[in-house]
PDB file as gemmi writes it, atoms N, CA and C in Angstrom:
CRYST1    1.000    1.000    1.000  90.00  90.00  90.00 P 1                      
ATOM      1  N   UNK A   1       0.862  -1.179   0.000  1.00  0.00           N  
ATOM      2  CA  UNK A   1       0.000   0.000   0.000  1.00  0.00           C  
ATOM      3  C   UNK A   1       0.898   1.229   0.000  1.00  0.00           C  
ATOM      4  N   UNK A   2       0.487   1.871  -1.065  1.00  0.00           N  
ATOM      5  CA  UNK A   2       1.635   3.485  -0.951  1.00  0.00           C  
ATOM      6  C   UNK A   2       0.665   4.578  -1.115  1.00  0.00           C  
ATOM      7  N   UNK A   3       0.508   5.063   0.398  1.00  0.00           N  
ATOM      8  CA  UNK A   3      -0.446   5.819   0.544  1.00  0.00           C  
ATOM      9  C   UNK A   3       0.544   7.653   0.939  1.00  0.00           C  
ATOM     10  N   UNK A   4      -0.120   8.613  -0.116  1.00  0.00           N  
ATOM     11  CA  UNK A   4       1.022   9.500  -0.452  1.00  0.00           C  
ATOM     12  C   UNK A   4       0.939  10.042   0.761  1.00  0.00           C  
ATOM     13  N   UNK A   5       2.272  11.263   1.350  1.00  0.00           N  
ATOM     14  CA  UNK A   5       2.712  11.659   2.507  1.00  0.00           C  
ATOM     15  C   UNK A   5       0.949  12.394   3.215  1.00  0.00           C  
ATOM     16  N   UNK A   6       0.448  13.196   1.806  1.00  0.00           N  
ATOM     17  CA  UNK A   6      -0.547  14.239   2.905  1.00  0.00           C  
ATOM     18  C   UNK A   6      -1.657  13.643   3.118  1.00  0.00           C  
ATOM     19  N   UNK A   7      -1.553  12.098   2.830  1.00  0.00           N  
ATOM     20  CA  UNK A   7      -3.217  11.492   3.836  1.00  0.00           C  
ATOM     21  C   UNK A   7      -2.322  10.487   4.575  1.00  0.00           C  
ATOM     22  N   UNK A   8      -1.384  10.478   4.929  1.00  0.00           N  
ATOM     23  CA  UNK A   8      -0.698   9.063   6.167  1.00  0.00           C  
ATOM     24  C   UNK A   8      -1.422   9.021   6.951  1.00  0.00           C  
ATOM     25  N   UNK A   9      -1.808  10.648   7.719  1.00  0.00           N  
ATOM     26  CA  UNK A   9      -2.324  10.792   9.228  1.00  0.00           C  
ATOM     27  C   UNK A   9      -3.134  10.409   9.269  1.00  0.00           C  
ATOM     28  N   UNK A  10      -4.341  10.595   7.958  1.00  0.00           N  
ATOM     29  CA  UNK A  10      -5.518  10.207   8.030  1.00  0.00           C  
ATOM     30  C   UNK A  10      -5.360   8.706   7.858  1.00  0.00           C  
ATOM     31  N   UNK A  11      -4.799   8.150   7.467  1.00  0.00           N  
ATOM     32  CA  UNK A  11      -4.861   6.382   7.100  1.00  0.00           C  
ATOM     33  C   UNK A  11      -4.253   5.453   8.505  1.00  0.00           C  
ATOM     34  N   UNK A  12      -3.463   6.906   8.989  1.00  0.00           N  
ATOM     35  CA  UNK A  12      -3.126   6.088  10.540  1.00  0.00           C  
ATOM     36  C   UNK A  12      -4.301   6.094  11.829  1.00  0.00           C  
ATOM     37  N   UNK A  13      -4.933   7.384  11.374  1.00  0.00           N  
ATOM     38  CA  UNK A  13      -6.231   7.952  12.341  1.00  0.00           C  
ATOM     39  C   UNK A  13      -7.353   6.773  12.084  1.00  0.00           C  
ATOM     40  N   UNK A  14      -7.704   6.233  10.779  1.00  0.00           N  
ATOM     41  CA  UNK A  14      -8.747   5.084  10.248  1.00  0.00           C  
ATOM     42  C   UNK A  14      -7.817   4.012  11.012  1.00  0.00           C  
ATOM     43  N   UNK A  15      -6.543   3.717  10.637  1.00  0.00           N  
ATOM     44  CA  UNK A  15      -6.207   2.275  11.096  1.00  0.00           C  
ATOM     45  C   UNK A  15      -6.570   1.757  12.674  1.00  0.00           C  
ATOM     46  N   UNK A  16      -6.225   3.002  13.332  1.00  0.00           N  
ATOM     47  CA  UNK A  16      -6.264   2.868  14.784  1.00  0.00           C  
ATOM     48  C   UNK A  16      -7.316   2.821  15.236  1.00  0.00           C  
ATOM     49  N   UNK A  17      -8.344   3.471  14.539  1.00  0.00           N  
ATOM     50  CA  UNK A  17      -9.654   3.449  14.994  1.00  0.00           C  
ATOM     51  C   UNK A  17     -10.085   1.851  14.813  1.00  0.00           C  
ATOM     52  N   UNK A  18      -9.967   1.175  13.880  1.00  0.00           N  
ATOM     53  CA  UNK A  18     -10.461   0.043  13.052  1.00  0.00           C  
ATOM     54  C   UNK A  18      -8.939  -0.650  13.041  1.00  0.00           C  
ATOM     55  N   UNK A  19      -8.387  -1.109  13.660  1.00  0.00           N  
ATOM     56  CA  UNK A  19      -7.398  -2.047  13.879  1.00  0.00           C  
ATOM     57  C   UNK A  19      -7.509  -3.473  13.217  1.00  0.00           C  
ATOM     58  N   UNK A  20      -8.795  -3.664  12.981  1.00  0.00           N  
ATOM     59  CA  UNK A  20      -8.970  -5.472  12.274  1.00  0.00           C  
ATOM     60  C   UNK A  20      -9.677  -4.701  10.670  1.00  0.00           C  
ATOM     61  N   UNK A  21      -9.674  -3.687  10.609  1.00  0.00           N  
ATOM     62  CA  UNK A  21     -10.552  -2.978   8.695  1.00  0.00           C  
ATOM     63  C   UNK A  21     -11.430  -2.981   9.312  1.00  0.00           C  
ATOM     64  N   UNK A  22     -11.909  -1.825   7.922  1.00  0.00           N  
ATOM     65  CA  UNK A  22     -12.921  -1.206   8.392  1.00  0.00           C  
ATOM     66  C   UNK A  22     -14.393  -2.009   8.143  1.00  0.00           C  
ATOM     67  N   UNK A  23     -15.044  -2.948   8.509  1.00  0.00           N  
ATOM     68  CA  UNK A  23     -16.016  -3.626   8.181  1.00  0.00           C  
ATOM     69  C   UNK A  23     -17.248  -2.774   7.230  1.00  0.00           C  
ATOM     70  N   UNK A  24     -17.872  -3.948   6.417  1.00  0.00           N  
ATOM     71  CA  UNK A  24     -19.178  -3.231   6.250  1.00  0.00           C  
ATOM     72  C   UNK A  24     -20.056  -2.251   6.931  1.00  0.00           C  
ATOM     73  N   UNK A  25     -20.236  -2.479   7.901  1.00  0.00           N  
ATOM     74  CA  UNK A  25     -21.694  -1.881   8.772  1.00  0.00           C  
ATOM     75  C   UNK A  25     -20.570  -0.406   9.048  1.00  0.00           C  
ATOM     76  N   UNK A  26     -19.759  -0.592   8.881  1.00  0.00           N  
ATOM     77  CA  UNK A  26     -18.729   0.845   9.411  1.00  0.00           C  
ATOM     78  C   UNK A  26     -18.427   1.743   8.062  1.00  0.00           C  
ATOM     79  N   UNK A  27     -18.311   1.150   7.193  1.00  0.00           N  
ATOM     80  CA  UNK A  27     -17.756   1.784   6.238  1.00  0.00           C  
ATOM     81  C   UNK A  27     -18.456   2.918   5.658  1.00  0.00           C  
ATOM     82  N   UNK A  28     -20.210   2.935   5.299  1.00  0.00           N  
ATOM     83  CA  UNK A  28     -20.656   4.328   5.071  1.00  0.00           C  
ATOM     84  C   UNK A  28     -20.755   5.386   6.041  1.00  0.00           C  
ATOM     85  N   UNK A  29     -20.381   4.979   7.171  1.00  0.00           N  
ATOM     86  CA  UNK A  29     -20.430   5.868   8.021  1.00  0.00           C  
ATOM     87  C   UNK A  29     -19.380   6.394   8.211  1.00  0.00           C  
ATOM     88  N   UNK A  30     -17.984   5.800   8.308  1.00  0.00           N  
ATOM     89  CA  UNK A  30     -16.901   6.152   8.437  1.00  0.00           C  
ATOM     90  C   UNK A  30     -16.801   7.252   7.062  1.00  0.00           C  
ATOM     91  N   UNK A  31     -16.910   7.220   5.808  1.00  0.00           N  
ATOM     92  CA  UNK A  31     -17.202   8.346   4.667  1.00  0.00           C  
ATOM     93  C   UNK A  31     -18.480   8.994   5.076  1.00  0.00           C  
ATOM     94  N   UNK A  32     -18.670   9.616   5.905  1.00  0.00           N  
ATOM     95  CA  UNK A  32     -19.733  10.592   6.424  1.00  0.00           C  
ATOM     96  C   UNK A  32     -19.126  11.170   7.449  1.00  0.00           C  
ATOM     97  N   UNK A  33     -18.832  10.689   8.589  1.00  0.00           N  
ATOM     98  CA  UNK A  33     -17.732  11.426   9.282  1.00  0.00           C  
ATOM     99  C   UNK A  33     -16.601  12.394   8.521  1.00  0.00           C  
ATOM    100  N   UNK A  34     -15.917  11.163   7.731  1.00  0.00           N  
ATOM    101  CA  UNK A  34     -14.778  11.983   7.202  1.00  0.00           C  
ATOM    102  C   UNK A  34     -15.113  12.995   5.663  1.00  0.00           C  
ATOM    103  N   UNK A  35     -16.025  12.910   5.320  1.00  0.00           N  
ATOM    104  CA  UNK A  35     -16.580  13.573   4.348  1.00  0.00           C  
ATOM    105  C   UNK A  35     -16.717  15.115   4.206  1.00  0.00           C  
ATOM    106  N   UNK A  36     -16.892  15.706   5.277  1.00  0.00           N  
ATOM    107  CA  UNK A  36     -16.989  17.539   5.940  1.00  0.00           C  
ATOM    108  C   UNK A  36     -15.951  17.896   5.856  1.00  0.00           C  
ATOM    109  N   UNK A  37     -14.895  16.855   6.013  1.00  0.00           N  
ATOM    110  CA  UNK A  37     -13.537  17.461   6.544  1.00  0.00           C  
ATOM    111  C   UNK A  37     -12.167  17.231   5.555  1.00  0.00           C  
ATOM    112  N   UNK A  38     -12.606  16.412   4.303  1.00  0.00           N  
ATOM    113  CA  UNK A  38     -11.360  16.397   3.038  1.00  0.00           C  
ATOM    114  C   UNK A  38     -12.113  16.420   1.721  1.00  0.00           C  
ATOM    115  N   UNK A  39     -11.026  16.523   0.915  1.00  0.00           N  
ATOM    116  CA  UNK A  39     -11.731  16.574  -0.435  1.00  0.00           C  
ATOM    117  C   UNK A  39     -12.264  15.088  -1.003  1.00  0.00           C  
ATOM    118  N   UNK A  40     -12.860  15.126  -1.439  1.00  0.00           N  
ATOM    119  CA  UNK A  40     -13.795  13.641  -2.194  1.00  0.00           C  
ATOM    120  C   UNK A  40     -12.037  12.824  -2.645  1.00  0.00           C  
ATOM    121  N   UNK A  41     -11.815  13.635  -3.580  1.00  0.00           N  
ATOM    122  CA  UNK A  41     -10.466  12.612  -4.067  1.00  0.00           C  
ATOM    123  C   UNK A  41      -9.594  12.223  -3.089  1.00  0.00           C  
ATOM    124  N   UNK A  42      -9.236  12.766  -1.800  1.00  0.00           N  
ATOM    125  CA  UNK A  42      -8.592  12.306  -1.157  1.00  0.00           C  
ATOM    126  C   UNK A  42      -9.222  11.565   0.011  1.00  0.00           C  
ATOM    127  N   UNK A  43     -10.654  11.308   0.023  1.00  0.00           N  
ATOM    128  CA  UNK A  43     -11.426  10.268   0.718  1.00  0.00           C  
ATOM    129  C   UNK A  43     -11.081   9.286   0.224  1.00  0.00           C  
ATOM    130  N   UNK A  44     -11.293   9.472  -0.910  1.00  0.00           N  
ATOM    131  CA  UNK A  44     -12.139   8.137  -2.318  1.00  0.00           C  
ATOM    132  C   UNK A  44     -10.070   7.307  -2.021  1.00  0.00           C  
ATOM    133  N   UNK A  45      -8.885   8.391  -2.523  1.00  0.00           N  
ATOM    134  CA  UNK A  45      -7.678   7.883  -2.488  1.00  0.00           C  
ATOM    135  C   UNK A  45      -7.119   6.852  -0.983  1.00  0.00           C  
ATOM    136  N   UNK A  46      -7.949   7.158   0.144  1.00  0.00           N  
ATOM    137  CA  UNK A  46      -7.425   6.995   1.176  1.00  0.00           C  
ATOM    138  C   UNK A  46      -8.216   5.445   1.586  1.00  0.00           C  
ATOM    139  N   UNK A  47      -9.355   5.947   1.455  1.00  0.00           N  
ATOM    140  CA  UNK A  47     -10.360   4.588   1.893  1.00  0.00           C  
ATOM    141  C   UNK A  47     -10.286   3.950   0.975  1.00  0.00           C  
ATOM    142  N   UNK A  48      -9.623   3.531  -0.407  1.00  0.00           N  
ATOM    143  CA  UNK A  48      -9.287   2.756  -1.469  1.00  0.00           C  
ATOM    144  C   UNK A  48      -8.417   2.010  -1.283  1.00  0.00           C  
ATOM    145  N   UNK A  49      -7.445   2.660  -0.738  1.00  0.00           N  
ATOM    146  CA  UNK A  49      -6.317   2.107   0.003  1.00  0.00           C  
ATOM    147  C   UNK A  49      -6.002   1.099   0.516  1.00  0.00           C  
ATOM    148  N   UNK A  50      -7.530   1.351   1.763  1.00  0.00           N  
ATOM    149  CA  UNK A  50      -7.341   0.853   3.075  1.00  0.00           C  
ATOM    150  C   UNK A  50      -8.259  -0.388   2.923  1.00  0.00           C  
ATOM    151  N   UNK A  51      -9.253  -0.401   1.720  1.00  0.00           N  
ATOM    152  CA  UNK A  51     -10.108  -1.396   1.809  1.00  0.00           C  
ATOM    153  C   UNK A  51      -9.679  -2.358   0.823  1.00  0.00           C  
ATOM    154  N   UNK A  52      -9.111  -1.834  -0.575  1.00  0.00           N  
ATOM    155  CA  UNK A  52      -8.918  -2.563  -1.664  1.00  0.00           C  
ATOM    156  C   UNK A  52     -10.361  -2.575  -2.432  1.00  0.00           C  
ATOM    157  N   UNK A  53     -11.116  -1.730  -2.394  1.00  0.00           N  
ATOM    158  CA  UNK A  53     -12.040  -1.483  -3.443  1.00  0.00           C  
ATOM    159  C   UNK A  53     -11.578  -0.334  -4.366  1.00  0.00           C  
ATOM    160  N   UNK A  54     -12.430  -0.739  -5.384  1.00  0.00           N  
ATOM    161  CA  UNK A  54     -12.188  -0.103  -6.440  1.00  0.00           C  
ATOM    162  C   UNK A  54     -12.251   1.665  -6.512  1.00  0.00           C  
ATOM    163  N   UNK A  55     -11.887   2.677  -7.019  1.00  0.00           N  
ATOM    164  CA  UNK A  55     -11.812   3.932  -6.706  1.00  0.00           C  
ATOM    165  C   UNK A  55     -13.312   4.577  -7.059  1.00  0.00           C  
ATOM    166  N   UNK A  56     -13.682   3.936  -8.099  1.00  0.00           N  
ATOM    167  CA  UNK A  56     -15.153   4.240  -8.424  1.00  0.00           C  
ATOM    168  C   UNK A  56     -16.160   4.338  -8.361  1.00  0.00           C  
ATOM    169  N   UNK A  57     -16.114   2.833  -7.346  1.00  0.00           N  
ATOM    170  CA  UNK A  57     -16.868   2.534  -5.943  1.00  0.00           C  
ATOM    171  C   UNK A  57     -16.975   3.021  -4.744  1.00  0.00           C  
ATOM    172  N   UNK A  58     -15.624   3.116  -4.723  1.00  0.00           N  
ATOM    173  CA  UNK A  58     -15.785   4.188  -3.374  1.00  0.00           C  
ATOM    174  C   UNK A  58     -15.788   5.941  -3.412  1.00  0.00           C  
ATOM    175  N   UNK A  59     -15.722   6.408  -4.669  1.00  0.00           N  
ATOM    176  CA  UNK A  59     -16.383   7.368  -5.405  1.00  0.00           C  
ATOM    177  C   UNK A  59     -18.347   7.880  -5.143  1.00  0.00           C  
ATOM    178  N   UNK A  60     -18.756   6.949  -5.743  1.00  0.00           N  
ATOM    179  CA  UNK A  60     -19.931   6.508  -6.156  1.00  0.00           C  
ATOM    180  C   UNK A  60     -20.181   6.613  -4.042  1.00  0.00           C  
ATOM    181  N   UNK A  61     -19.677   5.649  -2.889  1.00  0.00           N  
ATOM    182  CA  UNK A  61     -20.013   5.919  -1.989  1.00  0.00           C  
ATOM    183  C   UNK A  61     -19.750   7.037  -0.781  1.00  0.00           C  
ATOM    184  N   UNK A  62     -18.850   7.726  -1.853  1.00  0.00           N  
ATOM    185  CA  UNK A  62     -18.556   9.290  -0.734  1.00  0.00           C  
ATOM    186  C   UNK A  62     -19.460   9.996  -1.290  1.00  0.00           C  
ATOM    187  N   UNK A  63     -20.189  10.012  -2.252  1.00  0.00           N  
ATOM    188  CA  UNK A  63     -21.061  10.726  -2.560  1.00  0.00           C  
ATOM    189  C   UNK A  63     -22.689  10.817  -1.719  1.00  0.00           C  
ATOM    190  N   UNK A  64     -22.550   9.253  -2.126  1.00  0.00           N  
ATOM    191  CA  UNK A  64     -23.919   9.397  -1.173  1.00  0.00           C  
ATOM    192  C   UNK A  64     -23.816   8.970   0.435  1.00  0.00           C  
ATOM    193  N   UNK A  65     -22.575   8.876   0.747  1.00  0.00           N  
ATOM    194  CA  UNK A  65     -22.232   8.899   2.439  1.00  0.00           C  
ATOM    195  C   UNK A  65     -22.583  10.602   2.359  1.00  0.00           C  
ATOM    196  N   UNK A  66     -22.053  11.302   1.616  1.00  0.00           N  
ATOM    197  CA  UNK A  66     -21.875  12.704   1.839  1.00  0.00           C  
ATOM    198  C   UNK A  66     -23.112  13.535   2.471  1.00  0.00           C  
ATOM    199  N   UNK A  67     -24.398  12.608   1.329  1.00  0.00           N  
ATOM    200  CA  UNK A  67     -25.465  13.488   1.516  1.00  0.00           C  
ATOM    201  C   UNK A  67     -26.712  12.509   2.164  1.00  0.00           C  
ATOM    202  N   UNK A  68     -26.116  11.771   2.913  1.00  0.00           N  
ATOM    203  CA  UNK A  68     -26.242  10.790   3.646  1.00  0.00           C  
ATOM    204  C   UNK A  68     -27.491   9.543   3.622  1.00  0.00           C  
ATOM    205  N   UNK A  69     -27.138   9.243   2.545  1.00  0.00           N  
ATOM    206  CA  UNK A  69     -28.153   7.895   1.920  1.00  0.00           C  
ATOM    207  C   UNK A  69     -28.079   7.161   3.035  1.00  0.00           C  
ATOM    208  N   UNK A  70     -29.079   6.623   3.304  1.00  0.00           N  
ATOM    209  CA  UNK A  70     -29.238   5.433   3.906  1.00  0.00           C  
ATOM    210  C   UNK A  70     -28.481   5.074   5.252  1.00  0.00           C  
ATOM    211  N   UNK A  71     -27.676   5.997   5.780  1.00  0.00           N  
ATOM    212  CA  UNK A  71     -27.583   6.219   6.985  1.00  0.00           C  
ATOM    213  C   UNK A  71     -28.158   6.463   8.281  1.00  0.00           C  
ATOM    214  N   UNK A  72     -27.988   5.365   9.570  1.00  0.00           N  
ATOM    215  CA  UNK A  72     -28.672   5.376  10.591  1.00  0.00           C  
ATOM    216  C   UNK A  72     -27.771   6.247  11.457  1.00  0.00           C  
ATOM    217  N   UNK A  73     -28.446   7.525  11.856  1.00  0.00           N  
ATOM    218  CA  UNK A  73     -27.746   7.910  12.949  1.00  0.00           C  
ATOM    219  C   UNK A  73     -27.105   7.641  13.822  1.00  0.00           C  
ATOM    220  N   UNK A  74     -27.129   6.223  14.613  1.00  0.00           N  
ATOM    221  CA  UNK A  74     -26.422   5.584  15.642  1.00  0.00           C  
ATOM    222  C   UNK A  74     -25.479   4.817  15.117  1.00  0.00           C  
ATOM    223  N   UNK A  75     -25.408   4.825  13.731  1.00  0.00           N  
ATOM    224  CA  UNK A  75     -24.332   3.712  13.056  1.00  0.00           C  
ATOM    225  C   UNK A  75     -23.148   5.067  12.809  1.00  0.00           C  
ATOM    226  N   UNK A  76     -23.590   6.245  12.632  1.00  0.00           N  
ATOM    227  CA  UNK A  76     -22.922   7.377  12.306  1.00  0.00           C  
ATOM    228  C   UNK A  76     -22.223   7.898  13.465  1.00  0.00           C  
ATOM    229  N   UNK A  77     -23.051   7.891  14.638  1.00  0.00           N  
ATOM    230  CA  UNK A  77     -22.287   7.802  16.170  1.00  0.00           C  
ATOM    231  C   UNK A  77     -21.285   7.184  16.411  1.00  0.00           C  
ATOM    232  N   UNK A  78     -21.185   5.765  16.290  1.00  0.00           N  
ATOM    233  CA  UNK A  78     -20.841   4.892  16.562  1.00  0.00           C  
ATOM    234  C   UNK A  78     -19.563   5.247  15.794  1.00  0.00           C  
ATOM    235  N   UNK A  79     -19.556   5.273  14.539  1.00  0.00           N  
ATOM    236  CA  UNK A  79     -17.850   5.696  14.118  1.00  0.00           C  
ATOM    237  C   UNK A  79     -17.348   6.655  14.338  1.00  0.00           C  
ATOM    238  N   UNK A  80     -17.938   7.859  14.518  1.00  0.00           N  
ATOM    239  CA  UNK A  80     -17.281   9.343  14.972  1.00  0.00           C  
ATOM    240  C   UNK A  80     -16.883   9.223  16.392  1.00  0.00           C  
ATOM    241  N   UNK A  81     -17.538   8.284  17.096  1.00  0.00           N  
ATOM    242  CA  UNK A  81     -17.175   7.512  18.733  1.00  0.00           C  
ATOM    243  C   UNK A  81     -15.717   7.225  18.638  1.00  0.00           C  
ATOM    244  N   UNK A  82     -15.485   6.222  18.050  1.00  0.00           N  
ATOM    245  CA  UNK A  82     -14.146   5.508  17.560  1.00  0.00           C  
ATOM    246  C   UNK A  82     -13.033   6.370  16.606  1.00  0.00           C  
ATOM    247  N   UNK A  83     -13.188   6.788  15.799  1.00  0.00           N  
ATOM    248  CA  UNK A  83     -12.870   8.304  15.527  1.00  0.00           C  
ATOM    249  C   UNK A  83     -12.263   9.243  16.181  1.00  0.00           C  
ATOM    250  N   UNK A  84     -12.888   9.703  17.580  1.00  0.00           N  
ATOM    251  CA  UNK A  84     -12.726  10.450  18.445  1.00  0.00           C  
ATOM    252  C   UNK A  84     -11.914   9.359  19.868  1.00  0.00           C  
ATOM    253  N   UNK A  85     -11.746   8.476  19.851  1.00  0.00           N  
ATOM    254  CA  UNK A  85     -11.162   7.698  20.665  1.00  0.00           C  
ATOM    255  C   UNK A  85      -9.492   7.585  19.769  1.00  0.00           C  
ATOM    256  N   UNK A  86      -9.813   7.796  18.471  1.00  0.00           N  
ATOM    257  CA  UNK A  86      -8.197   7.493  17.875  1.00  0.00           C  
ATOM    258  C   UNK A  86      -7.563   8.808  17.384  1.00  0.00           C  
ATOM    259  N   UNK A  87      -8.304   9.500  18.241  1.00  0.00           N  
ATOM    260  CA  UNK A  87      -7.171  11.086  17.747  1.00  0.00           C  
ATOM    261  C   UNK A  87      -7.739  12.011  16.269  1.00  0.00           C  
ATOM    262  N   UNK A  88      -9.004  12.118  16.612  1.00  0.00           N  
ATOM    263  CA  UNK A  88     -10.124  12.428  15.347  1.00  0.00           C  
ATOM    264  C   UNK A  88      -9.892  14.507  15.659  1.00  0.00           C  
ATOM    265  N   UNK A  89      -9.860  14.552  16.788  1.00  0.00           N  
ATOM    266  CA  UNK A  89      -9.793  16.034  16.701  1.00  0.00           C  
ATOM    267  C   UNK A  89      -8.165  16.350  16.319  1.00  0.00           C  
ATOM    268  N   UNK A  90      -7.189  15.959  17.065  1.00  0.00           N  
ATOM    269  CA  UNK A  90      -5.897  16.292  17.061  1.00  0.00           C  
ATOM    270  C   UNK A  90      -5.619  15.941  15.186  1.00  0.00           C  
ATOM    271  N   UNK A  91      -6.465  14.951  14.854  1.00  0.00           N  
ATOM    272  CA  UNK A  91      -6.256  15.013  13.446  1.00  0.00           C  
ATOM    273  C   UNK A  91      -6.465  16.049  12.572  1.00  0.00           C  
ATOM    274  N   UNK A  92      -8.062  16.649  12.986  1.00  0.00           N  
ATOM    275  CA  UNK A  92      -8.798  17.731  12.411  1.00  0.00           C  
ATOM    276  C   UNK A  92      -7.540  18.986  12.818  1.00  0.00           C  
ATOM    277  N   UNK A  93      -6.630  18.790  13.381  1.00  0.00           N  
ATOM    278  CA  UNK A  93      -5.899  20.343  14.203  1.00  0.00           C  
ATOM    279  C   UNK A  93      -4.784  20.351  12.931  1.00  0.00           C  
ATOM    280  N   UNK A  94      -4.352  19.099  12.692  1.00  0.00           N  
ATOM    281  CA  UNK A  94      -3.051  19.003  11.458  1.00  0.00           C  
ATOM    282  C   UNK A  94      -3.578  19.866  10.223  1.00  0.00           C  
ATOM    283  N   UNK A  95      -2.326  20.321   9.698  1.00  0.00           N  
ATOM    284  CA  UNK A  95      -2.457  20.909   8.204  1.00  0.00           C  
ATOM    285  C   UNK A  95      -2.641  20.291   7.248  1.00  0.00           C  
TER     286      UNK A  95                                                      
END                                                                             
């Protein structure tokens, strides 16, 4: 995996949060959290990465994580929880 220098933090901030990957039931939520806070291409580049799906796909799901298809609020908790347990603000503080 060669994930370029200006998303590491973020791919170390996901790893730690999600130490075993990021499962299904986590994954649209986890692109809803992180969605406010980077550009689509460098979502789509980062969580591509980390999952081994395709870029198009996970394109296609920052979009509608974005504007939040099918998202349960407590599933959306639940990762910004974990998120915020792995250094989600001190992340948001980096350049």
């Amino acid at each position: 995996m060669s994930i370029p220098s200006h998303l590491v933090s973020t791919a170390s901030l996901i790893s730690r949060a999600f130490p075993d990957g990021i499962t299904e039931a986590s994954y649209l939520p986890l692109l809803a959290v992180l969605y406010p806070h980077m550009a689509d291409e460098h979502l789509v580049e980062v969580v591509s990465q980390l999952t081994g799906l395709d870029r198009g796909v996970v394109l296609n799901d920052v979009y509608a994580a974005g504007a939040g298809v099918g998202l349960a609020p407590d599933s959306v908790a639940a990762v910004r929880a974990r998120l915020v347990s792995a250094g989600l603000g001190k992340w948001g503080l980096e350049d």
